[in-house]
C-alpha positions in Angstrom: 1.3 -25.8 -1.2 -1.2 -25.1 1.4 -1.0 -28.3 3.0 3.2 -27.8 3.2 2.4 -24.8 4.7 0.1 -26.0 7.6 2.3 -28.2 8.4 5.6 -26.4 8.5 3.2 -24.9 10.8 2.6 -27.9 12.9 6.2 -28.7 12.6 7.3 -25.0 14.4 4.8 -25.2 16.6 5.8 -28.6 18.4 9.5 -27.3 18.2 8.9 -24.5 20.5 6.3 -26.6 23.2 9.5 -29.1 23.5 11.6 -25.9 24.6 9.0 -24.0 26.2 11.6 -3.0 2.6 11.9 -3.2 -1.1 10.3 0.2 -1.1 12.9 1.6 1.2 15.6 0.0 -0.2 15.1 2.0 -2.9 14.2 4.9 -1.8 18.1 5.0 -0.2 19.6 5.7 -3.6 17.7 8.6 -3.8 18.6 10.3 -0.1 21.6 12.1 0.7 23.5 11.1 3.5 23.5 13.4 6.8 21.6 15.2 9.3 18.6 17.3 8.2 15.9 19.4 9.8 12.6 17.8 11.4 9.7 17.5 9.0 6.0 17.2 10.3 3.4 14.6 8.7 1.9 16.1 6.0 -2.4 16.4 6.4 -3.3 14.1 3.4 -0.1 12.1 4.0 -1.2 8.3 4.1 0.2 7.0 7.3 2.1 3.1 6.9 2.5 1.6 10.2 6.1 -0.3 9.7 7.0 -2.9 12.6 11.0 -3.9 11.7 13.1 -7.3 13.1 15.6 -5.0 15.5 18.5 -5.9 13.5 17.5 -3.2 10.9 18.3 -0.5 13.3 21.6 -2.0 14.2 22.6 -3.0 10.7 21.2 -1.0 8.4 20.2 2.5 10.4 16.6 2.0 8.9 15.2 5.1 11.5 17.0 7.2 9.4 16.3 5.0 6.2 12.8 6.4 7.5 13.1 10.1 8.2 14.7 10.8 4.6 11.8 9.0 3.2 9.4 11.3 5.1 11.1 14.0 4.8 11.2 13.8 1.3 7.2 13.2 0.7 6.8 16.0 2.7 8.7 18.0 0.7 6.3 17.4 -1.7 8.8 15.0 -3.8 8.5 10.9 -5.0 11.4 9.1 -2.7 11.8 6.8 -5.5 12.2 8.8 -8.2 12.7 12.2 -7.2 10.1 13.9 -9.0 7.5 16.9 -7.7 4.3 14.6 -6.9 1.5 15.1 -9.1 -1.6 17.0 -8.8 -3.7 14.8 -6.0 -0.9 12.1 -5.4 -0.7 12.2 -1.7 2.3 11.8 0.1 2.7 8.5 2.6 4.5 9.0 6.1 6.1 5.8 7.3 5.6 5.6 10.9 8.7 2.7 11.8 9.7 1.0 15.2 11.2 -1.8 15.8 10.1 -4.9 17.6 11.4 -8.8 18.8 9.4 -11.0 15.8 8.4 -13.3 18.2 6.9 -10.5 21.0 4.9 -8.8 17.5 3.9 -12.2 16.3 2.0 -12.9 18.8 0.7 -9.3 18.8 -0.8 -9.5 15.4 -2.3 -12.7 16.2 -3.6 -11.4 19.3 -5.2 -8.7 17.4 -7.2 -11.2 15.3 -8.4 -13.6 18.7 -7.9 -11.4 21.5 -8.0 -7.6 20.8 -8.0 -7.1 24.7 -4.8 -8.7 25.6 -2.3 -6.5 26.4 -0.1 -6.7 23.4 -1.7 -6.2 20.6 0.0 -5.2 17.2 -1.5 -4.3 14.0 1.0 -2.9 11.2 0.1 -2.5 7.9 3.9 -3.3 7.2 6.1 -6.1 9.6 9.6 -7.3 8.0 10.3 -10.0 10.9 13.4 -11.6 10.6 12.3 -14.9 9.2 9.1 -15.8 7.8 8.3 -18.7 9.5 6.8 -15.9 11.9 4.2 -15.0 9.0 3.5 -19.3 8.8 2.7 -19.4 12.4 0.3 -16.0 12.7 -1.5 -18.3 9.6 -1.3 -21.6 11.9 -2.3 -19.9 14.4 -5.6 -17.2 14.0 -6.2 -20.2 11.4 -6.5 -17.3 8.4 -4.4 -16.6 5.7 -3.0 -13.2 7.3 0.1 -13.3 5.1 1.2 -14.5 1.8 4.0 -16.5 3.3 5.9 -17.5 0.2 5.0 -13.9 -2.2 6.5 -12.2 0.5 9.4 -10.3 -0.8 13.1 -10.8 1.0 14.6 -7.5 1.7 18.3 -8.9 3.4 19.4 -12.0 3.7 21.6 -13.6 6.9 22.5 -16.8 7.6 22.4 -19.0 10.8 25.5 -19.9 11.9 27.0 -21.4 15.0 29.6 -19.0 16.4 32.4 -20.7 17.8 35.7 -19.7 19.5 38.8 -20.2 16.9 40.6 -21.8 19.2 37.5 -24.7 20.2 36.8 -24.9 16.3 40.6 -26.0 15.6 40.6 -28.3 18.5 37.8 -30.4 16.9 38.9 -30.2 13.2 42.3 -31.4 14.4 40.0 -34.5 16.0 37.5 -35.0 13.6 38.3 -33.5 10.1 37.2 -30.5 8.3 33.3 -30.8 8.1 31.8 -30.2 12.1 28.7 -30.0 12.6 26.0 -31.4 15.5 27.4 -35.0 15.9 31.3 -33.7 16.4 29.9 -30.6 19.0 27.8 -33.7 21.1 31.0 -35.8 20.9 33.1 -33.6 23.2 30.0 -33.5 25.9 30.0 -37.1 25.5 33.8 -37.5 26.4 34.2 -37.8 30.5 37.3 -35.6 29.7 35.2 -32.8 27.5 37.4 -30.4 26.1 40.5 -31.5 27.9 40.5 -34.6 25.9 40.8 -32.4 22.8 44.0 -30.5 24.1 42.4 -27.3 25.6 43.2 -26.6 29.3 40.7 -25.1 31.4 36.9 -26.3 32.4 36.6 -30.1 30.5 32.7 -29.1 30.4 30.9 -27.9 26.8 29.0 -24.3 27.1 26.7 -23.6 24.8 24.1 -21.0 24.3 21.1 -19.5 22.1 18.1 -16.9 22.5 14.8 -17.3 23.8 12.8 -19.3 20.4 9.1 -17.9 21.8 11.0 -14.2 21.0 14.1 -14.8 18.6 14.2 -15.7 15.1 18.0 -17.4 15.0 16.8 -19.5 18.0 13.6 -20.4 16.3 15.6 -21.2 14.0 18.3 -22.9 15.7 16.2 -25.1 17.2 13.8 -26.6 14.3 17.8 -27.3 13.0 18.0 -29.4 16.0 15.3 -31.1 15.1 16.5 -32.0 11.3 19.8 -32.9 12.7 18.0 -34.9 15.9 16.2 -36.6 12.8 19.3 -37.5 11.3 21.3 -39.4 14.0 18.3 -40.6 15.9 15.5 -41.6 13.8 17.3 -43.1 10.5 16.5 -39.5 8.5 19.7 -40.2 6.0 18.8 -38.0 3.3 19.7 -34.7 4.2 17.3 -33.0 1.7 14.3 -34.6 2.9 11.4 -33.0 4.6 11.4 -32.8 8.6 8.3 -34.5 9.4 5.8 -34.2 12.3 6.2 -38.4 12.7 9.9 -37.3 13.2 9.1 -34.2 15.5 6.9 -36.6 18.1 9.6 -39.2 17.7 10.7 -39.8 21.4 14.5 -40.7 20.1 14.1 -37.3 18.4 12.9 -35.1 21.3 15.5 -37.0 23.6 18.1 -35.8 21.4 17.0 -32.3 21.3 17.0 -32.3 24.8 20.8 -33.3 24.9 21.2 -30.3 23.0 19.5 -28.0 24.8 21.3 -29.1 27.8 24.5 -28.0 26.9 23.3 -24.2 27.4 24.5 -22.1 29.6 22.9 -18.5 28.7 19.7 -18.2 27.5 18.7 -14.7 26.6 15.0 -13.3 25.4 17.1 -11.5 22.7 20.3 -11.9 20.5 21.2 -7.6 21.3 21.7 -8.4 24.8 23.0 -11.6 24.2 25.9 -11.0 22.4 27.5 -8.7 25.1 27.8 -11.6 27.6 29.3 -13.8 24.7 32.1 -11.5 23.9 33.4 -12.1 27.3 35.2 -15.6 25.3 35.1 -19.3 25.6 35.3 -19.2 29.6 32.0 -17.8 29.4 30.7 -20.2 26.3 32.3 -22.5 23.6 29.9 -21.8 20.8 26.3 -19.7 20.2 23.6 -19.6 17.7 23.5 -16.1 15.8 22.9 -14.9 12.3 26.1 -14.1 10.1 26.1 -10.5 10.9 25.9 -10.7 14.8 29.1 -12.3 14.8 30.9 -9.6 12.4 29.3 -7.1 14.6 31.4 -8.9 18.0 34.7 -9.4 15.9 34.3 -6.0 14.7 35.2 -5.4 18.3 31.3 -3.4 18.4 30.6 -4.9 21.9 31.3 -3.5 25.1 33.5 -6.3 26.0 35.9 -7.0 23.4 36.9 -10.8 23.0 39.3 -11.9 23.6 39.8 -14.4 20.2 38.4 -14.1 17.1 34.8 -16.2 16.4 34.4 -18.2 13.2 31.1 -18.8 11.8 30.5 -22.7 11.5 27.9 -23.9 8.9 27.3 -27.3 10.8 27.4 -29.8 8.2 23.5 -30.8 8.7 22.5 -27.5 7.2 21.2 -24.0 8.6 18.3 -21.5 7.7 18.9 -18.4 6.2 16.8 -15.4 7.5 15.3 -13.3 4.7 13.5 -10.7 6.5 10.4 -10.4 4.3 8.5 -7.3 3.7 4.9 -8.3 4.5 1.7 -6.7 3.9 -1.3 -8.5 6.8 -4.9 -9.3 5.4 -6.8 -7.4 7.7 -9.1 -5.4 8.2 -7.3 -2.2 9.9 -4.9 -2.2 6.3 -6.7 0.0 3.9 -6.9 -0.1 0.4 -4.5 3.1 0.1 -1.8 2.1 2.8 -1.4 -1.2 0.3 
């Protein structure tokens, strides 16, 4: 198992040079919804350090999540079970932000190899949105930080490819049902682009995703260009085999990547900012990487802008990640025995 990790490791790590809380969950059913009075930190509270992927906020109002908990320990009550804390428990105090996974990735690592840089991060608590974040701070400080597969999921949210009804139609009506990477390359390939599929308007595809050195749905994104890459360039017919670093450094492979990536039109450092310009419709962009609950948040009409058609969430046919936002505690030295 270590060696797969290392090199799903090795296998991130090239993708990105080639583009250059179980315990709060709980603690919900417990907390009454609604505003409440300030609380200070308790003197003999433990103090948790919790660094969240930014979606938590958006989705799941974790600051508040956050204050009930608090609130309730210092109220000299369990958040779990509701019960007076015995004589000598102490109480904990969650001190929560949230933060890009990429950006506090390379924090904690920096913490570990170079405590002076300028971002630094040391939680005793990070839910990124993915864990291949928690693979790479391993990879990379070359120490087994995090237990990358006993990390416990806390949500789950799927990769998809957002597309514009009205584009996604067009190519079924051309190519069948199933779309995925091949069928969205065929219409840049077609001197006529999108005309040739009966849409009036620019010919020429737009396509977008985040920044992969910062995001977690373009990391991901782009390692599945890579598997689907694989696929059409570099004979990888079986779907469910492993994306290997002999097909990463494949030159047919990169070149194909490279096709991909230049479709895009927008490229944003992070998916909050980057849905606003997408909701502007397909004469901004035909189709965008984003987890599952981005694009309910822009049909939901939640942006700014409000699009102009509905977007459908296309599970392209070579596969996607899902995004389990683990709940990880680090190895390291600033995480005591008490805060774990």
């Amino acid at each position: 198992m270590k060696s797969n990790r290392i090199l799903f490791s090795l296998i991130v790590g090239t993708a990105i040079i080639i583009v250059v809380a179980v315990l709060l969950g709980r603690a919900v059913r417990n907390f009454i919804a609604g505003a409440s009075p300030a609380v200070s930190k308790p003197d003999n509270a433990i103090e948790v350090s919790f660094i969240y992927a930014p979606e938590f906020d958006k989705n799941l109002n974790i600051s508040a999540i956050i204050a009930d908990f608090n609130r309730t320990y210092a109220q000299g009550r369990n958040p779990l079970t509701g019960q007076s804390l015995q004589p000598g428990e102490r109480p904990i105090w969650i001190e929560g932000r949230s933060g890009s996974s990429g950006t506090v990735h390379e924090g904690v690592i920096n913490a570990f190899i170079a405590p002076n840089n300028a971002n630094v991060e040391r939680p005793v608590l990070w839910s990124p949105s993915v864990r291949h974040w928690l693979a790479l701070v391993n990879y990379q400080t070359g120490q087994r930080v995090f237990d990358v597969e006993g990390a416990p999921a806390t949500a789950i949210a799927p990769v998809v490819m957002a597309i514009w009804e009205s584009r996604l139609k067009a190519l079924q009506a051309k190519h069948g049902a199933e779309i995925g990477w091949k069928e969205l390359l065929a219409v840049f390939d077609n001197p006529q682009g999108w005309n040739a599929y009966g849409l009036g308007g620019r010919p020429a595809v737009y396509y977008g995703h985040t920044d992969p050195r910062v995001s977690s749905t373009a990391l991901s994104t782009l390692m599945a260009e890579f598997y689907a890459s694989a696929r059409y360039n570099a004979g990888k017919t079986d779907a469910s085999s492993r994306l290997t670093l002999e097909h990463v450094n494949d030159p047919r492979v990169q070149e194909g990547v490279r096709r991909i990536e230049n479709l895009i039109k927008h490229y944003s450092a992070r998916t909050t900012e980057f849905i606003e310009y997408i909701a502007q419709g397909p004469d901004y962009v035909d189709f965008v990487a984003l987890e599952e609950n981005d694009l309910i948040f822009i049909n939901q009409g939640k942006t700014q802008i409000k699009p102009p058609e509905k977007l459908v969430a296309l599970y392209p046919k070579e596969g996607t990640f899902v995004h389990d936002h683990p709940f990880a505690i680090p190895n390291a030295p600033w995480v005591t025995d008490e805060q774990r």
